[in-house]
C-alpha positions in Angstrom: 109.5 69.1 88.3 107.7 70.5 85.5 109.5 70.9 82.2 108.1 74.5 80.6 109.6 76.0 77.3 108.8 79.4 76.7 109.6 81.5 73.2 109.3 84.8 72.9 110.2 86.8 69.9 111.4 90.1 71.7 114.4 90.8 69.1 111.1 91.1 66.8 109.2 92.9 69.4 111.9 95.8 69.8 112.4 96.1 65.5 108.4 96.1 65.2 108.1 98.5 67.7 110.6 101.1 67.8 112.3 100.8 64.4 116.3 101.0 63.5 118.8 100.7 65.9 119.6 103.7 67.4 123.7 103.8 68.7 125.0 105.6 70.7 124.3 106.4 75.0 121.3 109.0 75.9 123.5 109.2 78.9 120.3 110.2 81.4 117.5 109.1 82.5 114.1 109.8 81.8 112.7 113.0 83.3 110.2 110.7 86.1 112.8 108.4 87.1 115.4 109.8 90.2 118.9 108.1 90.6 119.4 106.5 94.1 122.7 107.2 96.2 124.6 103.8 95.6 126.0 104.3 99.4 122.4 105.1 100.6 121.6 102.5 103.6 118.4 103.1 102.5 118.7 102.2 99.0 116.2 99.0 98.9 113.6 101.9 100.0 114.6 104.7 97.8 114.5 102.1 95.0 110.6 100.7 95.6 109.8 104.6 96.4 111.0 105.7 92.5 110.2 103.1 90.7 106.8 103.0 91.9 106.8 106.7 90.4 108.2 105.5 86.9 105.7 102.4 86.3 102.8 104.4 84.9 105.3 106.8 82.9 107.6 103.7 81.4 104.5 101.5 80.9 103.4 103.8 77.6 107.2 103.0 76.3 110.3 105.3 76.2 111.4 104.9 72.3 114.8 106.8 73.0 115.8 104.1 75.3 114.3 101.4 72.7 111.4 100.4 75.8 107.8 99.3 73.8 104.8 100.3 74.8 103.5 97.6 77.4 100.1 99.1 77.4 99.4 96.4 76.4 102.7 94.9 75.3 101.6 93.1 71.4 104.2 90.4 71.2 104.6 88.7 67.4 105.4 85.3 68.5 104.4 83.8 71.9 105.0 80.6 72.3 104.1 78.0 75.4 105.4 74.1 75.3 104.6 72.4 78.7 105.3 68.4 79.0 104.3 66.8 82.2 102.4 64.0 83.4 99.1 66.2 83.8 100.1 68.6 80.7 101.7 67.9 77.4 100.4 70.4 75.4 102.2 72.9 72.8 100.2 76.6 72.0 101.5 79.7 70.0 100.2 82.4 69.5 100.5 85.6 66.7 100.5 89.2 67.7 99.5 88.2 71.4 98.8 90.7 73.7 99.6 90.8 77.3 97.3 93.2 79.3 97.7 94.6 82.9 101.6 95.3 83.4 100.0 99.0 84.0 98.4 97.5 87.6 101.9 96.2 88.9 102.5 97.0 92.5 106.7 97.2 93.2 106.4 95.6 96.9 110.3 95.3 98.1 113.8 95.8 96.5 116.9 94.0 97.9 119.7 95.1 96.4 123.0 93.6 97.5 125.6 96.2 95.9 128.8 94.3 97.0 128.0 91.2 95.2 125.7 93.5 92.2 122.4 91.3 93.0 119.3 92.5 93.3 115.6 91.0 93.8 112.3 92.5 92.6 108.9 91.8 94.1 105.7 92.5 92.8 102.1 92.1 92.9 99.8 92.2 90.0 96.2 91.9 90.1 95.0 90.9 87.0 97.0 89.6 83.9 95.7 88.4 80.9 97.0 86.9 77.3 94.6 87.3 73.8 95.5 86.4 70.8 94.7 84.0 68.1 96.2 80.5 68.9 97.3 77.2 67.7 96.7 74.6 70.1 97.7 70.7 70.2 98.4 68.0 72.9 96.6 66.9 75.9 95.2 68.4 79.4 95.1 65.7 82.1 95.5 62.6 79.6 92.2 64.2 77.6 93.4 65.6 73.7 93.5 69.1 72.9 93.1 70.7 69.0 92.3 74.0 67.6 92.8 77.3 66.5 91.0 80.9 66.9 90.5 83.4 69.6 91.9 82.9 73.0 92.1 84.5 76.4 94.0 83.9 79.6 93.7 85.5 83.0 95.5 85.2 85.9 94.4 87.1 89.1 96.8 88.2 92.3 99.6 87.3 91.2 102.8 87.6 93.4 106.5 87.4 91.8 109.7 88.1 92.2 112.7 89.1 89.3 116.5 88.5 90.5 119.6 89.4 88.6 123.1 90.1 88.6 124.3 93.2 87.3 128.2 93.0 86.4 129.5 96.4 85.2 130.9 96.3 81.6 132.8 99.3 80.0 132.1 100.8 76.8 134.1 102.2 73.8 133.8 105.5 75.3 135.5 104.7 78.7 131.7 104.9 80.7 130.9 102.1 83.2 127.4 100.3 82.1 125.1 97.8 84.2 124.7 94.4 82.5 122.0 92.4 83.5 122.6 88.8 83.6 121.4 85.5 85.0 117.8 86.6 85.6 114.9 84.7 86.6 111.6 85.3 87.2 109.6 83.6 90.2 106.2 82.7 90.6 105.6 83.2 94.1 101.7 82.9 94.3 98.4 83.4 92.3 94.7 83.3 93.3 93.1 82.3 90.3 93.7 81.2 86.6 91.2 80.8 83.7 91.5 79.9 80.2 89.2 80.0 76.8 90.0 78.6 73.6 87.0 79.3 71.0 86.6 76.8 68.3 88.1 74.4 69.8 88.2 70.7 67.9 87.8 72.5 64.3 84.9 74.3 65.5 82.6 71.2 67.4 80.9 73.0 70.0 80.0 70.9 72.3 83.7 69.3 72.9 85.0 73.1 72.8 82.5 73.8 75.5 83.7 70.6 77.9 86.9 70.8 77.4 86.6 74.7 77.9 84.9 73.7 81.1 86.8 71.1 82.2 90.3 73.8 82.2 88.5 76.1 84.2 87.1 73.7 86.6 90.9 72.0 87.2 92.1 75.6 87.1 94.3 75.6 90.5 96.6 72.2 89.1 96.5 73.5 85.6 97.7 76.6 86.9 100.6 74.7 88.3 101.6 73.9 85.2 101.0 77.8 83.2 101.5 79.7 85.8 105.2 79.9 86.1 104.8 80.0 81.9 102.9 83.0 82.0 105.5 84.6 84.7 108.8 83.9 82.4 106.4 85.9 79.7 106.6 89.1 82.2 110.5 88.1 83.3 111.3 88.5 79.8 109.8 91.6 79.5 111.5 93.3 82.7 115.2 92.3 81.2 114.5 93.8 78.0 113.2 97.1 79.5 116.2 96.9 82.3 118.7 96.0 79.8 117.7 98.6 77.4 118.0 101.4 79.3 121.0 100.5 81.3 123.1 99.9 78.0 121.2 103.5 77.1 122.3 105.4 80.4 125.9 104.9 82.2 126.2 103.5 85.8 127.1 106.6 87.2 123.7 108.0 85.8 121.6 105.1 87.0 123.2 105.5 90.4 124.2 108.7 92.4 127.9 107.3 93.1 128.0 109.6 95.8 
């Protein structure tokens, strides 16, 4: 099995973006997003029916409920170590961006409210990841340097985000959702490429095979990124989730009747 680290500096994500701390509960929701009966039998569809509403409102960020802007999403520090027999290489990048959350498509909810577990699906068509990175180690035994501009794409990508969501009380007496043990799931994707510019302190005609040779291994290299570039968007979803559901009380989140 594949051993993938992945860093991502969302505590300095949330302070760049949206500034102090704000306390206290908004104690609603925002005005596009519609509270599902918890004792609906139909609450996997009513949940894929309103979230599908709220994506291209809670894309732009919600600063009241401490969500960034994902549009794109500028993370500080991003940070990819993958050690395998094919990979062992270690990139970072500064201020990366991550590009096309806007295009998700909320496929299925199943939401287990006896045991508080619930599992996302979506599908996004295009992802990608620019930035300026730092790059050292080794693609399929051949070495890897450099610095400078990057991109990353990944196309048709299918995933999945579980969780368990334990209620926790507050101070106040109000019942909030925690979210806790997540994971994110790469399910499928149809295509991955990769470009690192000057590549091997700037030798162009090494950047240019080794550039080549990524992109022409794509689908095992993929393998190896994929599920790197998926924990990326996992982290995201528990910060928005966990935001707004220590902003709002259960009983707002959910019609309890």
């Amino acid at each position: 099995m594949a051993l993938l680290r992945l860093a991502l500096s969302l505590a300095a994500l949330t302070l760049a973006a949206l500034g102090p701390h704000r306390a206290g509960a908004v104690n609603k929701l925002p005005s596009y997003m519609s509270a599902c009966s918890i004792k609906d039998p139909k609450i996997n569809e009513c949940v894929v029916r309103n979230g599908r509403a709220a994506i291209p409102h809670i894309i732009n960020g919600e600063p009241k409920y401490r969500v960034p802007n994902m549009n794109p999403l500028v993370i500080p520090e991003l940070a990819l170590w993958q050690g395998t027999s094919a990979v062992g290489l270690k990139l970072a990048w500064k201020n990366a961006e991550i590009d096309g959350l806007k295009d998700a498509e909320f496929l299925a909810c199943d939401m287990n409210v006896t045991s508080k577990h619930t599992k996302l699906t979506f599908f996004v068509p295009t992802i990608t990841i620019t930035g300026k990175y730092t790059a050292s180690g080794r693609v399929l035994l051949l070495p890897v340097t450099g610095t400078g501009p990057s991109n990353i794409t990944v196309k048709d990508m299918k995933i999945s985000y579980e969780y368990d969501w334990p209620l926790k009380k507050k101070p106040n007496g109000r019942e909030h959702i925690d979210i806790l043990n997540s994971k994110m799931t790469l399910h499928s994707l149809g295509f991955m490429s990769m470009r690192f510019e000057n590549l091997f302190n700037g030798d162009r005609l090494l950047g240019e095979n080794m550039n080549n040779f990524i992109n022409e291994n794509w689908q095992e290299i993929s393998k190896e990124f994929g599920p790197g570039v998926a924990d990326a968007i996992g982290e995201v979803f528990q910060l928005v989730m966990k935001n707004i559901c220590d902003a709002v009380p259960y009983d707002v989140v959910f019609n309890l009747n």
